[in-house]
LUMZA-162281 format. One record per residue (C-alpha): residue in one letter; residue number from 1; x, y, z. Coordinates in steps of 0.001 Angstrom, whole numbers. Layout:
# residues N
+---------+-----+---------+---------+---------+
| residuo | num |      c1 |      c2 |      c3 |
+---------+-----+---------+---------+---------+
|       A | NUM |       X |       Y |       Z |
...
+---------+-----+---------+---------+---------+
This chain:
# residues 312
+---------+-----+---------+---------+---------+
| residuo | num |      c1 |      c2 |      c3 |
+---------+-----+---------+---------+---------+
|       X |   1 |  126058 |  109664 |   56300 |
|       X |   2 |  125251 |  107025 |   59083 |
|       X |   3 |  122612 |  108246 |   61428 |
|       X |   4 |  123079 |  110928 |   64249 |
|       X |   5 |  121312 |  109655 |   67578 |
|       X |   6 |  120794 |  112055 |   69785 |
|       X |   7 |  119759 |  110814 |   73419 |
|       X |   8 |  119006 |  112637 |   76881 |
|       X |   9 |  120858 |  109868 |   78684 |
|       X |  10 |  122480 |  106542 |   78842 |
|       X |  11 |  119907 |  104601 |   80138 |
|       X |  12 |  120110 |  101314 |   81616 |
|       X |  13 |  121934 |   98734 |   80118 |
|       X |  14 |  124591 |   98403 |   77001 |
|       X |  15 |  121643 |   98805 |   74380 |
|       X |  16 |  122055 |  102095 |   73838 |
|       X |  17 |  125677 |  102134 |   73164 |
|       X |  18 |  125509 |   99182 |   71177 |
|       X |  19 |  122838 |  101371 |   69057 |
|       X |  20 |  125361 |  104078 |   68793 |
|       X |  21 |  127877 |  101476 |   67670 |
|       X |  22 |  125662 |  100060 |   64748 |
|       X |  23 |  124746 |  103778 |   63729 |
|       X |  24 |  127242 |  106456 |   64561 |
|       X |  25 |  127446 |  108872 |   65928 |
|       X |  26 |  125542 |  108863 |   69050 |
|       X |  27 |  125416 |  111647 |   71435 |
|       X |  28 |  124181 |  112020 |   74821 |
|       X |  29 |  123679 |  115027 |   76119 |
|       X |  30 |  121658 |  116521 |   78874 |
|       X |  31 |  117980 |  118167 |   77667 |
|       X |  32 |  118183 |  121441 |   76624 |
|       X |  33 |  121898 |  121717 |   77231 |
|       X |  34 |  123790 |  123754 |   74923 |
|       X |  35 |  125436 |  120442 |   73855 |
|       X |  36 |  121630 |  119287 |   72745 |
|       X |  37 |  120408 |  122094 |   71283 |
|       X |  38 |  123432 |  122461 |   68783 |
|       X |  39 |  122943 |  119164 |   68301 |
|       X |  40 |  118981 |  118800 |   67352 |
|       X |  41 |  119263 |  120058 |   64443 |
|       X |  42 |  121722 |  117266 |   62562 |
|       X |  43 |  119813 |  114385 |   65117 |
|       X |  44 |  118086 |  111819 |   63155 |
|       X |  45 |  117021 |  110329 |   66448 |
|       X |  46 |  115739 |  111764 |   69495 |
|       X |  47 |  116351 |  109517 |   72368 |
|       X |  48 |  114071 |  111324 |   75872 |
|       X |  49 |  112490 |  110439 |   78693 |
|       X |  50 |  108981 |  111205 |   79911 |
|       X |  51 |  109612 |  114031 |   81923 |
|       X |  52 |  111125 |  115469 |   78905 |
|       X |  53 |  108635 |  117349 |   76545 |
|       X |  54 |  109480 |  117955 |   73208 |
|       X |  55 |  107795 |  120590 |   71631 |
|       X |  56 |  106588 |  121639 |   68002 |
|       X |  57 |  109835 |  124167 |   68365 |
|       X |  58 |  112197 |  121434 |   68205 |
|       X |  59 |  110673 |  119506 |   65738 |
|       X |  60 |  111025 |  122179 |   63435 |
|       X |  61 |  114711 |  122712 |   64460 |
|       X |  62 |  115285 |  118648 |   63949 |
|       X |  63 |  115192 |  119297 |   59937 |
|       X |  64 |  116596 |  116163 |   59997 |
|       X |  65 |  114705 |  113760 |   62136 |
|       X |  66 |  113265 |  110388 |   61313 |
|       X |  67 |  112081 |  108894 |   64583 |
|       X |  68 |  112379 |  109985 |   68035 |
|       X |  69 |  112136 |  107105 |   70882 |
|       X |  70 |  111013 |  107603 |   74442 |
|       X |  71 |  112056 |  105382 |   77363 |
|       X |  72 |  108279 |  105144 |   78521 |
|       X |  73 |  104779 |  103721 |   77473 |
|       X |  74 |  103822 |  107149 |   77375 |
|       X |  75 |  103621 |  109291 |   74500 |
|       X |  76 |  101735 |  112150 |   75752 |
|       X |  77 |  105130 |  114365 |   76133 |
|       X |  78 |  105251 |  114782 |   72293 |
|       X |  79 |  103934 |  116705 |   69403 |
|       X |  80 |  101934 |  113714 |   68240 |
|       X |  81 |  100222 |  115542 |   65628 |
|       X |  82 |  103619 |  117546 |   64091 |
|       X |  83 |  104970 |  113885 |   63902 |
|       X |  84 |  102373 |  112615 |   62455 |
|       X |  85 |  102501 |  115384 |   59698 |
|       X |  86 |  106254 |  114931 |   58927 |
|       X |  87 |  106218 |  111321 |   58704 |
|       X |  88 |  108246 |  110487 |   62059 |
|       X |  89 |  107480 |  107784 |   63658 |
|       X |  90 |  107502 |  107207 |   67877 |
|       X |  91 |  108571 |  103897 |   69268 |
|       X |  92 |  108235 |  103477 |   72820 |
|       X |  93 |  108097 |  101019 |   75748 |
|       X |  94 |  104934 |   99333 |   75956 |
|       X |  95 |  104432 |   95782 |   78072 |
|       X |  96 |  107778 |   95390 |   79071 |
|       X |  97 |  107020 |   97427 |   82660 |
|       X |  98 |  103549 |   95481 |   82990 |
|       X |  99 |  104640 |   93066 |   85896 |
|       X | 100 |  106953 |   95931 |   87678 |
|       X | 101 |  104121 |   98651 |   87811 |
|       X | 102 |  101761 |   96504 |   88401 |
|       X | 103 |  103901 |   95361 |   91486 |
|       X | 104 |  104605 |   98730 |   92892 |
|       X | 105 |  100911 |   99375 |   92895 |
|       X | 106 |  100016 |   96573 |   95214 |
|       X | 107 |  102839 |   97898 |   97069 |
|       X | 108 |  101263 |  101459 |   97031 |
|       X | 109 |   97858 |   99785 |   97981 |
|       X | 110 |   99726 |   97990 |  101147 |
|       X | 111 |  101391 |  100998 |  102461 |
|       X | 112 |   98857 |  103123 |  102724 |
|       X | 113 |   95700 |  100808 |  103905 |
|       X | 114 |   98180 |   99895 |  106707 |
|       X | 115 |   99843 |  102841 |  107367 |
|       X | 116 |  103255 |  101477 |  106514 |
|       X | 117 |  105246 |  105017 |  106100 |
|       X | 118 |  103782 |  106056 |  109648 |
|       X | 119 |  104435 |  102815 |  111496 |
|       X | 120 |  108239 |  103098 |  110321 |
|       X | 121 |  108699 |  106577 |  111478 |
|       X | 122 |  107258 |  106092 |  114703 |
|       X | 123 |  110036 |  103085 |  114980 |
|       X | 124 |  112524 |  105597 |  113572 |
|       X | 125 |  112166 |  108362 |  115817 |
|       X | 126 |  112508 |  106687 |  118478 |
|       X | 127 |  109350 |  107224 |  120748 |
|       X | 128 |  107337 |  103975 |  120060 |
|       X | 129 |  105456 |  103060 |  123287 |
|       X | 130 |  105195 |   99331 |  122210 |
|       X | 131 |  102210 |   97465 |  120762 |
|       X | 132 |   98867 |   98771 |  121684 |
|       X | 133 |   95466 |   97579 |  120729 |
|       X | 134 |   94078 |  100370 |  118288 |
|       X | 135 |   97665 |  101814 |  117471 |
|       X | 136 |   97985 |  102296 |  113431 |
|       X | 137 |   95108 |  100826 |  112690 |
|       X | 138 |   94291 |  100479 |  108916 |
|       X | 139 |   92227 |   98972 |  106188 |
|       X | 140 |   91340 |   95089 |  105843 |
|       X | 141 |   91261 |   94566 |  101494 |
|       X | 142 |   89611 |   90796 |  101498 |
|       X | 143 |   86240 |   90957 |  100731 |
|       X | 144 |   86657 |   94771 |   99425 |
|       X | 145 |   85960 |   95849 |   95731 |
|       X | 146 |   88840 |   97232 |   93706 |
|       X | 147 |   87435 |   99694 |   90971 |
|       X | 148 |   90263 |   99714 |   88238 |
|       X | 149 |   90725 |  102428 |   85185 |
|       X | 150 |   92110 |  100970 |   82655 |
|       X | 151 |   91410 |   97527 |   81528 |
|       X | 152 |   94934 |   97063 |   79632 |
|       X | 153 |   98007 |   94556 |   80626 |
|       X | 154 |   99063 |   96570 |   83840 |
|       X | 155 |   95376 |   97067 |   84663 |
|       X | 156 |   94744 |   93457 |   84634 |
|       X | 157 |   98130 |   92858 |   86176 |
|       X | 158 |   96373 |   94753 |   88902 |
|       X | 159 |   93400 |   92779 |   88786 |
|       X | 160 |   95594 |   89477 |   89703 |
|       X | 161 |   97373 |   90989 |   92590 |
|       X | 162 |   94354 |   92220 |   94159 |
|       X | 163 |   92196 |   88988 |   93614 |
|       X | 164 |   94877 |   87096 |   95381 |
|       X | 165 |   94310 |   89245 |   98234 |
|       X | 166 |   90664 |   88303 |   98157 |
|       X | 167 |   89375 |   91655 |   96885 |
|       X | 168 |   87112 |   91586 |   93762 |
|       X | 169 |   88402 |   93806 |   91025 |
|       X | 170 |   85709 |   96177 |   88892 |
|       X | 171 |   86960 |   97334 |   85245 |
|       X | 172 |   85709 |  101042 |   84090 |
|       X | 173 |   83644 |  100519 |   80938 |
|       X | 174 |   85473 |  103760 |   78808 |
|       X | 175 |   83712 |  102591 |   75753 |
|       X | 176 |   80279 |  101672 |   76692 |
|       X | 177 |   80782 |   97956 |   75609 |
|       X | 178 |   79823 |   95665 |   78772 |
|       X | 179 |   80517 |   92401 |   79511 |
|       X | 180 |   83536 |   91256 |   81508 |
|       X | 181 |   86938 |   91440 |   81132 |
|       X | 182 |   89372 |   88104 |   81812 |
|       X | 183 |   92697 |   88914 |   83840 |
|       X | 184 |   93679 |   85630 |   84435 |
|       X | 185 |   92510 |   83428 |   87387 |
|       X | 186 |   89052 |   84959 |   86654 |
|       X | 187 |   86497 |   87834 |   85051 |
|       X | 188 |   85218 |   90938 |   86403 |
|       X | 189 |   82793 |   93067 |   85247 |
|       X | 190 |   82883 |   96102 |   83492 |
|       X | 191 |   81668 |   98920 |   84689 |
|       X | 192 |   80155 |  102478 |   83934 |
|       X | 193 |   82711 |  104852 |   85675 |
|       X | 194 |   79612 |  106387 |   88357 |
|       X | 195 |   78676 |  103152 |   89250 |
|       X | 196 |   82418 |  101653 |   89511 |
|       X | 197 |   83447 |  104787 |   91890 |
|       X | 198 |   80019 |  104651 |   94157 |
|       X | 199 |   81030 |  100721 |   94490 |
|       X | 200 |   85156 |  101093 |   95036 |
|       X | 201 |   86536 |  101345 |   98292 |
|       X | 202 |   89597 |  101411 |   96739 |
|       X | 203 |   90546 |  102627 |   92942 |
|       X | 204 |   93647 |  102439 |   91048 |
|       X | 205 |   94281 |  104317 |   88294 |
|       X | 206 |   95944 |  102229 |   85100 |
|       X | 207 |   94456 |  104674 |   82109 |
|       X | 208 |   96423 |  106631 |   79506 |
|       X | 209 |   96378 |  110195 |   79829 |
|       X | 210 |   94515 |  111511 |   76928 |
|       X | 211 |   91967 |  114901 |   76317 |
|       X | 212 |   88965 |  112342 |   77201 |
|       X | 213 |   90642 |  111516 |   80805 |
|       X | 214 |   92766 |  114643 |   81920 |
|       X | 215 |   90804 |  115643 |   85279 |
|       X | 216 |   88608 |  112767 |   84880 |
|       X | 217 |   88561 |  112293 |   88810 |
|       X | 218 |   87110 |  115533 |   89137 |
|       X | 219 |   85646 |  116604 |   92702 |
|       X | 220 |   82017 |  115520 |   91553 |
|       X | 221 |   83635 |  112091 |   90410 |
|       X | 222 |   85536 |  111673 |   93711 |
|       X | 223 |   82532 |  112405 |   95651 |
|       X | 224 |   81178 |  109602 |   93939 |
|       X | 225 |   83419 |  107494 |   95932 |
|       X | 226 |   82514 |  106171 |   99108 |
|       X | 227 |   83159 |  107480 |  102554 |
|       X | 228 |   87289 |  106527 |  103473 |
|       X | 229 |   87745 |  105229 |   99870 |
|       X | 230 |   91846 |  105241 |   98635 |
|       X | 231 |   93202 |  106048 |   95633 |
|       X | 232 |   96388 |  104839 |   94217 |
|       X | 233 |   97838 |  106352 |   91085 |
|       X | 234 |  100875 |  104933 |   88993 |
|       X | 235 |   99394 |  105985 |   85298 |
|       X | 236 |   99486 |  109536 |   84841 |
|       X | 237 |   99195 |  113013 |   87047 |
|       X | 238 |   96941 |  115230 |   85274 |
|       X | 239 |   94133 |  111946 |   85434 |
|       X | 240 |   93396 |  112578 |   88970 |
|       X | 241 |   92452 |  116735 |   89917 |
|       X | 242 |   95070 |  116961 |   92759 |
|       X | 243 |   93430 |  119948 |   94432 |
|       X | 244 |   89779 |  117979 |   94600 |
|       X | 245 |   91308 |  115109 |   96000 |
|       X | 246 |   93367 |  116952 |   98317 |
|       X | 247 |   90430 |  118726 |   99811 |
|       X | 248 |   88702 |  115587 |   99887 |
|       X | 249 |   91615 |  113703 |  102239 |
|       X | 250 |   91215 |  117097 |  104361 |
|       X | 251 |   87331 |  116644 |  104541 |
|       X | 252 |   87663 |  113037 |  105321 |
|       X | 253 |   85867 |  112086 |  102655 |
|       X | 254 |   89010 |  110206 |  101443 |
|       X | 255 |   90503 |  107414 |  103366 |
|       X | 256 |   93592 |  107685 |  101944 |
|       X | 257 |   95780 |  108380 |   98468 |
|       X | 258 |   98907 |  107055 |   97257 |
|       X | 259 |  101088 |  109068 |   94410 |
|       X | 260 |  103558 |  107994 |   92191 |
|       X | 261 |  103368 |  109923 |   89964 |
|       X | 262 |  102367 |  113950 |   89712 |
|       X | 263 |  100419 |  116906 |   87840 |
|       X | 264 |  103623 |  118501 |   87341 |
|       X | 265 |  105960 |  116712 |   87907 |
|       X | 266 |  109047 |  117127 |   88995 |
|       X | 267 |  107663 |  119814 |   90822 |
|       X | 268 |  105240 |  117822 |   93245 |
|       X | 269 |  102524 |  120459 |   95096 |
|       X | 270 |  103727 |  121332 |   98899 |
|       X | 271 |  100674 |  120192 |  100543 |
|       X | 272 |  101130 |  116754 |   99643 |
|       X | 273 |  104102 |  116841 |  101739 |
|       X | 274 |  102191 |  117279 |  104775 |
|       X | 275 |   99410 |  115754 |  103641 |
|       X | 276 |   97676 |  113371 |  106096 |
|       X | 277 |   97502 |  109873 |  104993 |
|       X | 278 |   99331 |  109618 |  102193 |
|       X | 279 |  102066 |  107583 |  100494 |
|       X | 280 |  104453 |  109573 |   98226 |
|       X | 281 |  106768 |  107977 |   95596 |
|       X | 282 |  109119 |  109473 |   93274 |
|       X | 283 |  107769 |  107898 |   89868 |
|       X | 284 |  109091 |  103971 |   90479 |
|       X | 285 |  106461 |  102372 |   88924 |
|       X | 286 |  109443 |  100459 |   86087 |
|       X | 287 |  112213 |  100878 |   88499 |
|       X | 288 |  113549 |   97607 |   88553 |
|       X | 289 |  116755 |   96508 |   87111 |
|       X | 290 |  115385 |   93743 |   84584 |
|       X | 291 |  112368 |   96230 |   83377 |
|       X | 292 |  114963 |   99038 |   82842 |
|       X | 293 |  117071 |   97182 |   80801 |
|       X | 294 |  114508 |   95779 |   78842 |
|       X | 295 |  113099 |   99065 |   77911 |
|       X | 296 |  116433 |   99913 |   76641 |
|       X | 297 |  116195 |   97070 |   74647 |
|       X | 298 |  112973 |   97711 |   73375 |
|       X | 299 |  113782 |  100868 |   72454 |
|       X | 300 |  116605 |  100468 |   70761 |
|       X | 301 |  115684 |   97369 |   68777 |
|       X | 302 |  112818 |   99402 |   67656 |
|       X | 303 |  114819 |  102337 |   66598 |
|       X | 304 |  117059 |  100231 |   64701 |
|       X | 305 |  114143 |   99115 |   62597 |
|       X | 306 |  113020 |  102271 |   62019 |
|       X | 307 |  116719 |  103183 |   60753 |
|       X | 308 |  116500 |   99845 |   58639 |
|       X | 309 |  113052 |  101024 |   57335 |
|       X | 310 |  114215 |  104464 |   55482 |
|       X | 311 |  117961 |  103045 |   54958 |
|       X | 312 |  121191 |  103730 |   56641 |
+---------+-----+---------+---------+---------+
């Protein structure tokens, strides 16, 4: 029988259907629905997102799985270990979304060290005064040092956009080795993670999230930072300890902190909302037409090999 593909959605793009076209039957259906829980159990492909865990429970249901594919670079949603005992392999995302994320971070960096979100709602509500000498006034970057977790291709991605703005990027050294690390138009040096934060007036985050980094901006890490330091985050939620850094923007002690992504997300916690000086975004770091699309791609070219692998 020709393989059951079971997705979460359509995604972006005709890969998908052309997937389902190659190997019948493929059915989308929403997570959890009744539709996809009658249906886990004859899937021979799992097709989610990232905000869609999968737990040991439905592995055991899927008596019939072979691979499941998620349309992200992350893999921390699944049962790693429970795959890794059956045999199933996990194809995902990776590099395709380098140049987008990398992009929305710089964008992330601008908005908040010039208060870009306040500026247009004091347009929109209609009160501006007009210009005035120390109205909105923000952060200058050249000059400034850029402490950067995660030395992989969006963190070095990074690392270009910020050098261009004449900032001088610092790598964290996770694993002790030294040296420098090359991210195009130059080196930078990496960095012991208490020496990169006292050093950073801004950091962006670019890690995976993993046992070793969950809460690994702590309070006593953020303290670390100096006085008005931002942070920008497009990796992973549960890196940065939301309710440190939140009383930290209260305090002062933080400059400013821009989200894209969240602990718990969906579910974002209510005080960011009214949180001063802050940028929120609703997890865009791929969102682009182009990097979509070529994540379905991706993913469905590698699922298709996987198929190939163990035979139709």
């Amino acid at each position: 029988m020709s393989p059951r593909i079971l997705s979460t959605s359509p995604l972006v793009g005709q890969a998908l259907g052309e997937l389902g076209e190659a190997f019948p039957d493929l059915l989308i259906a929403p997570f959890r629905s009744p539709a996809w829980q009658s249906a886990l159990p004859l899937a021979e492909a799992l097709v989610v997102l990232l905000s869609e865990p999968i737990t040991e429970t439905d592995l055991a249901a899927a008596g019939r799985l072979r691979v499941i594919g998620t349309y992200s670079v992350g893999i921390n949603h699944l049962p790693l270990q429970a795959c890794a005992d059956r045999g199933i392999p996990i194809v995902n995302t990776p590099d395709v979304l380098t140049e987008a994320t990398a992009d929305l971070s710089l964008a992330l960096l601008l908005a908040v060290t010039r208060r870009l979100s306040e500026g247009e709602a004091l347009v929109r509500s209609g009160t501006w005064p007009g210009w005035a000498p120390d109205q909105l006034l923000g952060m200058g970057l050249a000059g400034r040092t850029c402490g950067i977790l995660g030395a992989g291709a969006i963190g070095r991605a990074f690392a270009r956009r910020v050098w261009s703005l004449g900032m001088k990027p610092l790598f964290w050294d996770r694993e002790g080795r030294g040296g420098h690390v090359e991210f195009g138009p130059g080196t930078a040096e990496r960095a012991p993670l208490n020496s990169l934060l006292r050093r950073s007036s801004i950091l962006s985050l670019h890690c995976p999230l993993t046992a070793a980094t969950r809460h690994l901006l702590d309070r006593d890490a953020l303290l670390e930072l100096p006085t008005g330091a931002v942070i920008l985050n497009t990796a992973r939620g549960g890196i940065l300890d939301e309710n440190a850094a939140l009383a930290l923007l209260e305090s002062g002690h933080l400059g400013g902190v821009g989200l894209d992504v969240y602990a718990g997300e969906p579910a974002v916690d209510p005080r960011w909302i009214t949180a001063p000086r802050t940028v929120l975004l609703p997890h865009l770091g791929s969102a682009t037409v182009e990097t979509r699309e070529a994540m379905s791609r991706l993913l469905c070219v590698g699922l298709a090999q996987e198929f190939g692998r163990t035979g139709r």
